[in-house]
C-alpha positions in Angstrom: 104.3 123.9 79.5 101.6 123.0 81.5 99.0 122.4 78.2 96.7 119.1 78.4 99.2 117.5 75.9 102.4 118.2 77.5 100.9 116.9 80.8 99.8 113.6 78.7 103.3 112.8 77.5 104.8 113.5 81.3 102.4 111.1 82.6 103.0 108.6 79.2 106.9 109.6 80.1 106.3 108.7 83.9 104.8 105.2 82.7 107.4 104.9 81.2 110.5 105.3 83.8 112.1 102.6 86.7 112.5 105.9 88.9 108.8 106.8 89.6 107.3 103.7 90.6 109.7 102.9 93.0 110.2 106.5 94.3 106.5 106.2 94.6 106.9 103.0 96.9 110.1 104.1 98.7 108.0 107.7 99.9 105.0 105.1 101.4 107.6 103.2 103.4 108.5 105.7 104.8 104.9 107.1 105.9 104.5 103.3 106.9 108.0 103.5 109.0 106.9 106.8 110.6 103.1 106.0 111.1 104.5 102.3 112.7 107.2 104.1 115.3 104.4 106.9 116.3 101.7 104.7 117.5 104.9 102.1 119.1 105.2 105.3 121.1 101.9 106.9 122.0 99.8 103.0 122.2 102.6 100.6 123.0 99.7 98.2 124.3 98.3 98.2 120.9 101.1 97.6 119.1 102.4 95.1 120.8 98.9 93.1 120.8 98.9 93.2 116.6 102.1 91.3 117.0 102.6 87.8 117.8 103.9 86.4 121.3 106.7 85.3 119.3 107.9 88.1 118.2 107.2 90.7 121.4 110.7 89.9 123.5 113.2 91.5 120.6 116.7 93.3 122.5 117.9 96.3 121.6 121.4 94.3 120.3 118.9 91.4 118.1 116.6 94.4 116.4 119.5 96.2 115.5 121.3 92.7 114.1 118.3 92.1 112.4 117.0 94.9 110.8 120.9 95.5 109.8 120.4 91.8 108.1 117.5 92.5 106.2 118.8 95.8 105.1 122.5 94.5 103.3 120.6 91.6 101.8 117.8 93.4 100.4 119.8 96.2 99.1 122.9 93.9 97.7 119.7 91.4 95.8 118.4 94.7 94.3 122.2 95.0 92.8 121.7 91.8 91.2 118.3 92.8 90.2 119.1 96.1 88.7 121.7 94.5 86.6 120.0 91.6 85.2 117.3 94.1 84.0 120.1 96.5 82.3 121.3 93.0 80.4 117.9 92.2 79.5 117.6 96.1 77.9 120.6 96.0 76.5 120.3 92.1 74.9 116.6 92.9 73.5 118.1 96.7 72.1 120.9 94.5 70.4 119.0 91.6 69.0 115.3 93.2 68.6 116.0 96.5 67.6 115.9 100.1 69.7 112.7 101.2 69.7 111.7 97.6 71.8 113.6 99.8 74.8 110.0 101.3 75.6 108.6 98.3 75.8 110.8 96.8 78.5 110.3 100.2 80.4 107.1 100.5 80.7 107.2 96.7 82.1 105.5 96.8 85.6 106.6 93.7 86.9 110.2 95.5 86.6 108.9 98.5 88.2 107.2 97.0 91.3 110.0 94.3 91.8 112.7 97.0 92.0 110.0 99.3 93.8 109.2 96.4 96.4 112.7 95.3 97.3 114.2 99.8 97.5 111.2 100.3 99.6 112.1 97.5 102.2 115.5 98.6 102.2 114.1 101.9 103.2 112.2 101.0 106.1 114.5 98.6 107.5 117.2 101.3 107.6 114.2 104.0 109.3 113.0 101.4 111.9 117.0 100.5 112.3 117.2 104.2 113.3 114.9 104.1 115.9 116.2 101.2 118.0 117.6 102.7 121.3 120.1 100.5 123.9 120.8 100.5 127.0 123.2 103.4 126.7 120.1 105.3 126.5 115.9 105.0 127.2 115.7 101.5 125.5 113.1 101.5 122.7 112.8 98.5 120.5 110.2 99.0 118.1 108.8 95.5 117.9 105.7 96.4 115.3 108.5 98.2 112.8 110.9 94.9 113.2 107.7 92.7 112.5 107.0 94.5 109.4 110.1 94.7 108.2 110.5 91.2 108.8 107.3 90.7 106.9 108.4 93.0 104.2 111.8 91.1 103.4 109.7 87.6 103.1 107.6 89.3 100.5 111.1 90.6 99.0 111.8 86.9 98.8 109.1 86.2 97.0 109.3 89.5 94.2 112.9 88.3 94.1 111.7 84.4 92.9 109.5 86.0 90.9 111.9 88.5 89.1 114.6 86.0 88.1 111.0 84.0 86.3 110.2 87.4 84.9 113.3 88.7 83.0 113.5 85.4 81.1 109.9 85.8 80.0 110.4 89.3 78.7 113.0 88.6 76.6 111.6 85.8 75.1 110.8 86.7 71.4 107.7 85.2 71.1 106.1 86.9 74.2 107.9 90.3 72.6 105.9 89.5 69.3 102.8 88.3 70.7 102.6 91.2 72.9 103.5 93.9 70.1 100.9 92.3 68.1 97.9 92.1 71.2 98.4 96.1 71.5 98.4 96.7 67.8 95.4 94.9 67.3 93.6 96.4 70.6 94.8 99.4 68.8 93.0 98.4 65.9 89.7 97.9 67.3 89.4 100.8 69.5 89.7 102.7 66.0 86.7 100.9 64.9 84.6 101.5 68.2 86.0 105.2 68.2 85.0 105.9 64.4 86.7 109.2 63.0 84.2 112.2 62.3 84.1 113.2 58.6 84.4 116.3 57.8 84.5 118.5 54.6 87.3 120.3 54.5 86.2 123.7 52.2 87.9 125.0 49.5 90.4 127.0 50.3 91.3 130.2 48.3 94.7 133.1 49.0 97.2 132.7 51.8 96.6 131.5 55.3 96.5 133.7 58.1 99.2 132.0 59.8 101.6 128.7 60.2 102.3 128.3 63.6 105.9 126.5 64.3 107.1 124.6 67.6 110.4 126.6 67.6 112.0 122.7 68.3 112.6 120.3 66.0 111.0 116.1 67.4 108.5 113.9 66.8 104.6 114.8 67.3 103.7 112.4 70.7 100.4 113.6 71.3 98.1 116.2 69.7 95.6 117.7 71.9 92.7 117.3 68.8 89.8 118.5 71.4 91.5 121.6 72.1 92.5 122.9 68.9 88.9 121.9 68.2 87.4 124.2 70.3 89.9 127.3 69.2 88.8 127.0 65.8 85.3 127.0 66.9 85.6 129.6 69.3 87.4 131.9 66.8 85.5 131.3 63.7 89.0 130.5 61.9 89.3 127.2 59.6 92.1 125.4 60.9 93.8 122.8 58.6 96.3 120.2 60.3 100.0 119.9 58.8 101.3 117.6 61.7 99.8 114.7 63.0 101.3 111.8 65.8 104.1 109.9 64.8 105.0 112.8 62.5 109.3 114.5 62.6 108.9 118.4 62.3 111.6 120.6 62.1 112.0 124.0 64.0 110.1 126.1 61.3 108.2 123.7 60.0 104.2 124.8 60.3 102.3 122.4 62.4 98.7 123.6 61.3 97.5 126.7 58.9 95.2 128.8 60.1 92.9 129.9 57.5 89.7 132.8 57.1 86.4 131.1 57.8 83.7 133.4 59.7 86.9 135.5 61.2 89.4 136.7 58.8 91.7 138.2 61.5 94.7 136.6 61.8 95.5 135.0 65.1 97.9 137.4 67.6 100.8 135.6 69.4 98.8 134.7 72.2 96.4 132.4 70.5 99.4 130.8 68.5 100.9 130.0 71.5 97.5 128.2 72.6 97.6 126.7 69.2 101.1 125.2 69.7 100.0 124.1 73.4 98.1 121.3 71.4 101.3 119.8 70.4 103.6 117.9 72.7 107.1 116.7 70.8 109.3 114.2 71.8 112.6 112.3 71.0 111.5 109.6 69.2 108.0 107.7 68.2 105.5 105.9 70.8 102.5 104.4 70.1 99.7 106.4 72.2 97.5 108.1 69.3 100.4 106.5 66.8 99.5 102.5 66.6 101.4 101.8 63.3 104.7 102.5 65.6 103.8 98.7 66.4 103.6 97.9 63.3 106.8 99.1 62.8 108.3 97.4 65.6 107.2 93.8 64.3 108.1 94.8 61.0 112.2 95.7 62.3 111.7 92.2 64.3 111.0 90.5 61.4 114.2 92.2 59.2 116.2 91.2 62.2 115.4 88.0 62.2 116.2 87.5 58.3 119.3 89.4 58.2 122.4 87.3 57.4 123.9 87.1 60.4 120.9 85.6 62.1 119.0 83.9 59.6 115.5 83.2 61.8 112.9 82.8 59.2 110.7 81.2 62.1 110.8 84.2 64.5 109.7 86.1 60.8 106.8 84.1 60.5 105.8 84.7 63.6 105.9 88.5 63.3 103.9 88.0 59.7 101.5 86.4 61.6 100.7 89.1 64.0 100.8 91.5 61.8 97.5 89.3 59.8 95.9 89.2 62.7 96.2 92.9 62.6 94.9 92.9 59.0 92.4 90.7 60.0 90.3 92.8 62.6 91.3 95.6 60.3 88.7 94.2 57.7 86.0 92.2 59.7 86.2 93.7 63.0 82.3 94.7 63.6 82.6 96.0 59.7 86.2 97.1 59.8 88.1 100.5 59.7 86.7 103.2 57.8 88.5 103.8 54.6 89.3 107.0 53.5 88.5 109.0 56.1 89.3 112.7 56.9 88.7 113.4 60.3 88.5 117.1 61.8 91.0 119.5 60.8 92.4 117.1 58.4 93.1 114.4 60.9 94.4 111.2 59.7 93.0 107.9 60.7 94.1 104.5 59.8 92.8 102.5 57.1 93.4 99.4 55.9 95.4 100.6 52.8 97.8 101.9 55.2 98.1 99.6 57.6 98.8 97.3 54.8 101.6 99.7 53.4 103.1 99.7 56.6 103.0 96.2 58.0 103.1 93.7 54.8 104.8 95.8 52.3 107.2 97.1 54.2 108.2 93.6 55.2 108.3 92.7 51.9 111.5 93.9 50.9 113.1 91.5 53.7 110.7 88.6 53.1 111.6 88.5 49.0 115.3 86.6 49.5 113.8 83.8 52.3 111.9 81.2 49.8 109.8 79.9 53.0 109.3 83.5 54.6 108.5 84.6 51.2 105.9 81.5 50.7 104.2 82.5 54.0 103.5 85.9 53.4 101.7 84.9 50.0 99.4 82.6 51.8 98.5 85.1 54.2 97.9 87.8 51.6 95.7 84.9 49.5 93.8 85.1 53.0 93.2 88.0 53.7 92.1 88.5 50.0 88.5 86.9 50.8 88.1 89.6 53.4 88.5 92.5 51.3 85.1 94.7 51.4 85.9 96.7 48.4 87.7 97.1 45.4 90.5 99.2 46.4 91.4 96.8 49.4 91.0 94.1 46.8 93.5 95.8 44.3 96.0 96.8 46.8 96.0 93.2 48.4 96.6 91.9 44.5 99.4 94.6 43.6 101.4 93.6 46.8 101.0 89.7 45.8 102.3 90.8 42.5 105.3 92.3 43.8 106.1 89.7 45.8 106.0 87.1 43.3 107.9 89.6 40.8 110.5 89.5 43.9 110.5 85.6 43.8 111.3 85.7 40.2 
């Protein structure tokens, strides 16, 4: 609690969520509600002059009417709103596969439209509380009513935009095309952000220790810097055993901690600092993990060519993106490194297994479709050209061998 990487994944987490967002916008309303009635009572001159004429001679009886409108109708369209999104999560789960979920969370135009339209709802119902009749000192705060006024237009206008919006995000080729944009930005920061080879010495005897989690998940985010800086600090040679993406189990060692220029083994206290590196979580995401998108296009794209829906085109599209991936991979200002071991062991992706993980593990799905199958062997014969070396060359040849093995 409280380490660098468990404070990533909350904020990833956060990102992630319809409630902060909009509990973000609903808390400013209110400041905005607050700040509006305060100066309506301490400078009613000056309120009233940022208002049109218009808009200055508001009863008691019409404010309250009003604001009452606005209020029911924003809050009954954010209903409708919040529904359409859970059918659009729960078609693209269904059709697309579960781990697209994410995707539609993290969707800011869902955020902000459900933000927008709860935060109006808000104010209207705290400037709605200010109105005082006759049956006491009448107040009728004419800024708050022009606001909210203001604010339920712009509602209109989120709302128009919304019922344009849901359509668009479940549209498969927008899915695909945006899976396959972050997988290749992915790509490319790898090659601006080279990994740091280092030579990992021989290793002789037992390590000191094998720090656990003590909870069994998937490895979000791995504070690398950190657990830098204890080995250096400490003098210990520390060897990673779990990287992002990766499922541990409860006692399953995480790093080993091994004798370098200190051969005293680590107390609790420095395992504990040693496991603060580590944040787990409940499933895979793609920060520090960019083949989860390659995995996504790849479940797209055995979806699509299962029986019962029998979509080769929606296929080729996700074969596509995932070349484009390839692509950058090999001529992207000179490529990825290949076979690189970063520090403490850190894995990097190479082309080899971006490869394994995008066209051969496709493969298996694309053998029984003739034209998917056809595809996929041009795009290998394109990519073969590209290949800088002959490793990428023979691993580009062995997968068009299988496939045509599959064809016969």
């Amino acid at each position: 609690m409280g380490s660098r990487a468990w404070i990533l994944t909350l904020l990833r987490d956060l990102r992630a969520s319809y409630w902060f967002l909009p509990l973000v916008l609903v808390a400013l309303s209110q400041v905005l509600a607050f700040s509006l009635l305060w100066l309506e009572r301490t400078q009613p001159e000056l309120a009233l002059s940022l208002l049109p004429a218009v808009l200055r001679d508001t009863q008691p009886a019409g404010a309250r009417g009003l604001l009452s409108l606005m209020a029911s109708s924003v809050i009954g369209v954010t209903g409708v709103m919040f529904s359409l999104t859970m059918v659009a999560v729960s078609f693209a789960s269904g059709n697309f596969g579960p781990r697209l979920v994410g995707n539609f969370m993290r969707d800011r135009g869902n955020q902000w439209s459900l933000g927008i339209l709860i935060a109006t709802f808000a104010f209207c119902l705290q400037s709605l509380r200010a109105v005082k009749g006759p049956e006491a000192e009448i107040f009728v705060p004419h800024l708050s009513v022009g606001v909210a006024f203001g604010l339920t237009m712009i509602s209109v206008l989120v709302m128009i935009y919304f019922i344009h919006h849901v359509p668009e995000t479940i549209n498969v080729g927008n899915i695909i095309a945006g899976l396959g944009r972050r997988l290749e930005a992915a790509i490319r920061n790898e090659i601006a952000d080279p990994a740091e080879p280092e030579n990992v010495p021989d290793l002789q005897g037992a390590p000191l220790a094998q720090p656990s989690l003590g909870t069994s998940g998937y490895v979000r985010t791995l504070d690398l810097d950190r657990l830098k800086t204890l080995r250096d600090d400490n003098g210990w040679i520390i060897l990673l055993r779990a990287q992002p993406g990766d499922f541990v189990t409860a006692a399953a060692p995480v790093v080993e901690v091994h004798p370098g220029e200190n051969s005293t083994a680590p107390d609790e206290e420095a395992c504990d600092a040693i496991r603060a590196c580590f944040a787990l979580g409940d499933s895979c995401t793609e920060e520090q993990n960019p083949l989860f998108v390659a995995d996504q296009l790849v479940e797209i794209a055995a979806r699509a060519l299962s029986p019962g829906v029998n979509d080769p085109f929606t296929a080729h599209d996700c074969l596509n993106r995932m070349y484009g991936a390839l692509d950058a991979a090999l001529t992207h200002e000179g490529g990825l490194a290949d076979g690189v071991s970063g520090p403490l062991g850190r894995r990097w992706l190479d082309f080899p297994t971006l490869l394994d993980r995008s066209f051969a593990a496709a493969l298996p799905y694309v053998a029984d479709d003739p034209m998917t199958r056809d595809h996929l062997g041009q795009l290998i014969a394109r990519l073969r050209p590209q290949a800088r070396n002959d490793d990428e060359r023979r691993a580009l040849d062995d997968l068009s061998e299988t496939l045509e093995r599959a064809a016969g």
